[in-house]
Kinemage of the C-alpha trace (Angstrom):
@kinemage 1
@onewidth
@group {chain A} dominant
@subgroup {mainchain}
@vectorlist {calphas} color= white
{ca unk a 1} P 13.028 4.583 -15.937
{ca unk a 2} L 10.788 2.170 -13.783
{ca unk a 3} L 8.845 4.525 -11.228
{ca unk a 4} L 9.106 5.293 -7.445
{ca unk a 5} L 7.577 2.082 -6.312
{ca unk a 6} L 5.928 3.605 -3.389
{ca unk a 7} L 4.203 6.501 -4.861
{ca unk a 8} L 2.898 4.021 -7.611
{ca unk a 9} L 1.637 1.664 -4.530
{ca unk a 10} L -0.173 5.027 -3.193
{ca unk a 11} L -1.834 5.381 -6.728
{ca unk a 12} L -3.182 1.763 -6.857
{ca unk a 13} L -4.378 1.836 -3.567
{ca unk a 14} L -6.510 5.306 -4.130
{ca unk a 15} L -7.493 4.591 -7.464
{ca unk a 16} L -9.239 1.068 -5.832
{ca unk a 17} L -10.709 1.913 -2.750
{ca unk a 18} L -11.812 5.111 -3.500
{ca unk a 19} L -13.531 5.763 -0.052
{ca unk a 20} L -10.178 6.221 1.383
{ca unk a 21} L -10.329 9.646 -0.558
{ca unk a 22} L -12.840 11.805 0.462
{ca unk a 23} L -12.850 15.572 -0.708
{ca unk a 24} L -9.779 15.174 -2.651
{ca unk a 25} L -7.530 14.530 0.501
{ca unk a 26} L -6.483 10.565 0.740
{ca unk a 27} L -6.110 8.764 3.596
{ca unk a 28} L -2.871 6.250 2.041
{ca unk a 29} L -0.272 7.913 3.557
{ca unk a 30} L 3.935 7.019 3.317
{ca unk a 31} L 4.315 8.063 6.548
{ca unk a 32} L 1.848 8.237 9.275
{ca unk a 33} L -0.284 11.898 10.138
{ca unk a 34} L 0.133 13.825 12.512
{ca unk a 35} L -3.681 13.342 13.096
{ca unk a 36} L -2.935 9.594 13.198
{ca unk a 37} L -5.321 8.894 16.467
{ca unk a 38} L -8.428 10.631 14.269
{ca unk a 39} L -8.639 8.465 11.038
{ca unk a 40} L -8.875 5.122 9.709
{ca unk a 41} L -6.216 4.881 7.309
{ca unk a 42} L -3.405 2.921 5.783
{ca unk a 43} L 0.163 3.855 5.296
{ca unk a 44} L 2.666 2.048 2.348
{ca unk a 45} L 6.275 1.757 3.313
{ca unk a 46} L 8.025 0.458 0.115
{ca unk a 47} L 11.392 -0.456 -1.296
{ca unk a 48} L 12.927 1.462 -3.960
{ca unk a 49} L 13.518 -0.786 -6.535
{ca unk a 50} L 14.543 -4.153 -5.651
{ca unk a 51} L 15.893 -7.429 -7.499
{ca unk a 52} L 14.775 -8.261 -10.986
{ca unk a 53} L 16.278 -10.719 -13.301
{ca unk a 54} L 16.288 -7.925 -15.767
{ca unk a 55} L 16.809 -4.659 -13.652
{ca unk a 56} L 16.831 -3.022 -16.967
{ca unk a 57} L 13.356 -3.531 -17.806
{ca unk a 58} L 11.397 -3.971 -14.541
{ca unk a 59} L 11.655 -3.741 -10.880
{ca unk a 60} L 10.425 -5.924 -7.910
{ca unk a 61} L 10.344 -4.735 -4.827
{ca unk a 62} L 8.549 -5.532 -1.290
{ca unk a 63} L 6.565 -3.534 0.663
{ca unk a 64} L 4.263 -3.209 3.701
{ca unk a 65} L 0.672 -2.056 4.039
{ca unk a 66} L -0.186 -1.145 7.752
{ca unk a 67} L -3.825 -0.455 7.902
{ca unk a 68} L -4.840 1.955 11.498
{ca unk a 69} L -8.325 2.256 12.621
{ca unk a 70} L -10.418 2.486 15.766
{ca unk a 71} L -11.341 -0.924 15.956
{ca unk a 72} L -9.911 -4.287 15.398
{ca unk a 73} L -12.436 -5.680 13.171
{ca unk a 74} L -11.659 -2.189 11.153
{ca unk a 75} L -8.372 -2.149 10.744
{ca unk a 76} L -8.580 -5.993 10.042
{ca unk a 77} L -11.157 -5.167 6.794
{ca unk a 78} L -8.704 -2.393 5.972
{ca unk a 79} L -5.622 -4.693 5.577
{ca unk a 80} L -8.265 -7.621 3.861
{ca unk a 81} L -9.564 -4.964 1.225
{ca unk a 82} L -5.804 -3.242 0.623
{ca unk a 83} L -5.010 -6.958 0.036
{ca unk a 84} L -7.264 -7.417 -2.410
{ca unk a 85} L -7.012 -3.861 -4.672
{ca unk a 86} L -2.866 -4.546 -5.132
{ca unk a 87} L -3.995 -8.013 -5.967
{ca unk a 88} L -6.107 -6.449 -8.274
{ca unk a 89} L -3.925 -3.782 -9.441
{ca unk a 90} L -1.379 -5.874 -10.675
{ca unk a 91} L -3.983 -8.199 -12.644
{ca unk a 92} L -4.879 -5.203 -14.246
{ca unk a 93} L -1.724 -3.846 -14.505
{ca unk a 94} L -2.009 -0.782 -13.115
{ca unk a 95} L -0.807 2.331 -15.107
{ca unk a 96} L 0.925 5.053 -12.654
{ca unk a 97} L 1.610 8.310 -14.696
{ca unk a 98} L 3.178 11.779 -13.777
{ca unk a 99} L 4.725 14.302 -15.521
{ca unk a 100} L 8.069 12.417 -15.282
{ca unk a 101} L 7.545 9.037 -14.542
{ca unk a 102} L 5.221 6.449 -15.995
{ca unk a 103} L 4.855 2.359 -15.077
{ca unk a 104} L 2.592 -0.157 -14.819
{ca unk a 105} L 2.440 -2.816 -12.137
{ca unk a 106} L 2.579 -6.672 -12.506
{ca unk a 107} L 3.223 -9.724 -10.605
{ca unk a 108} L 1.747 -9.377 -6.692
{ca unk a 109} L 2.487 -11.822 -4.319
{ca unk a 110} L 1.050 -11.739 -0.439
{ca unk a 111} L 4.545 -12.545 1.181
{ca unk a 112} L 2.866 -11.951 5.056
{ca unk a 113} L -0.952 -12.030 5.475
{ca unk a 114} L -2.023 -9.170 6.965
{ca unk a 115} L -1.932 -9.723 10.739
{ca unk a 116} L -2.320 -8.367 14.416
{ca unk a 117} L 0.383 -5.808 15.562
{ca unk a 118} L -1.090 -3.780 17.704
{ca unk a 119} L -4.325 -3.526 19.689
{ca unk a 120} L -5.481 -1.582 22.366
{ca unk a 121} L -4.481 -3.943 25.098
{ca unk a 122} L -1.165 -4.294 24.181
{ca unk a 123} L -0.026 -1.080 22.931
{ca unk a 124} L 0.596 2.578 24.479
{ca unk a 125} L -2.513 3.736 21.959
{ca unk a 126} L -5.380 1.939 23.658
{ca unk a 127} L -7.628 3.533 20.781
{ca unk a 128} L -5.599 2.015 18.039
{ca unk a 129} L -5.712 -0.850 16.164
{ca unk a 130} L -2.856 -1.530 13.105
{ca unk a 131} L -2.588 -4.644 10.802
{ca unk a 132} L 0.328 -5.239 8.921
{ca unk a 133} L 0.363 -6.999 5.456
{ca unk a 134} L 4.006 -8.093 3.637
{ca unk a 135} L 3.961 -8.087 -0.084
{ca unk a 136} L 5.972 -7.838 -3.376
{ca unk a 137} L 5.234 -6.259 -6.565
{ca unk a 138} L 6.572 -5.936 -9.858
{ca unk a 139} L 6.909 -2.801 -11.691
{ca unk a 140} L 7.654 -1.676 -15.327
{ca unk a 141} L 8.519 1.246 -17.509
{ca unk a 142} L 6.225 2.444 -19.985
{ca unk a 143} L 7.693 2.186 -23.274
């Protein structure tokens, strides 16, 4: 069975920007914290599943990254470097491994650069900045 395409997202994006995990707690979130207005982080909203010309063998599915931080330039680096490590992931095909699921990833495509949703000026947050990336991904079962 192809795994949860979100939690395999999550993996990737600790796994390659290891600095967003700091003393075993990770800042890649599916939903945001509750300490949201305190951190610099990054939160995956995915699909689960998707189209595939061969459901029966791999998934495809879209997904979001929205990168938060305290700064614009920040949360615009955030979005540019998650960018970049799925890019990566999938190159390297990713393995994502628990006790009952197991995939690798393949096939990334940007679908929406990462861009300006929010900033300080124009959102009720004023010490909040979030860029939003649009993506798809491929994912497979290991066999």
């Amino acid at each position: 069975m192809t795994p949860d395409p979100e939690k395999a997202i999550i993996a990737a994006l600790e796994h390659y920007l290891p600095d967003l995990v700091q003393g075993g707690q990770s800042r890649v979130f599916p939903v945001a914290p509750n300490n949201w207005d305190k951190l610099d982080f990054l939160v995956v909203r995915a699909t689960q599943g998707g189209a595939s010309t061969l459901p029966h063998l791999w998934a495809t599915c879209f997904f979001e990254i929205e990168a938060f931080a305290s700064t614009r330039g920040d949360a615009s680096l955030l979005a540019r470097r998650a960018s970049v490590a799925m890019s990566q992931a999938a190159r390297d095909n990713f393995r994502y491994e628990t006790e009952t699921e197991a995939g690798y990833l393949f096939r990334f495509r940007e679908v929406n650069a990462p861009s300006l949703i929010y900033d300080g000026l124009s959102s009720k947050h004023g010490d909040r900045d979030m860029f939003q990336g649009t993506y798809q991904i491929s994912l497979r079962p290991l066999r």
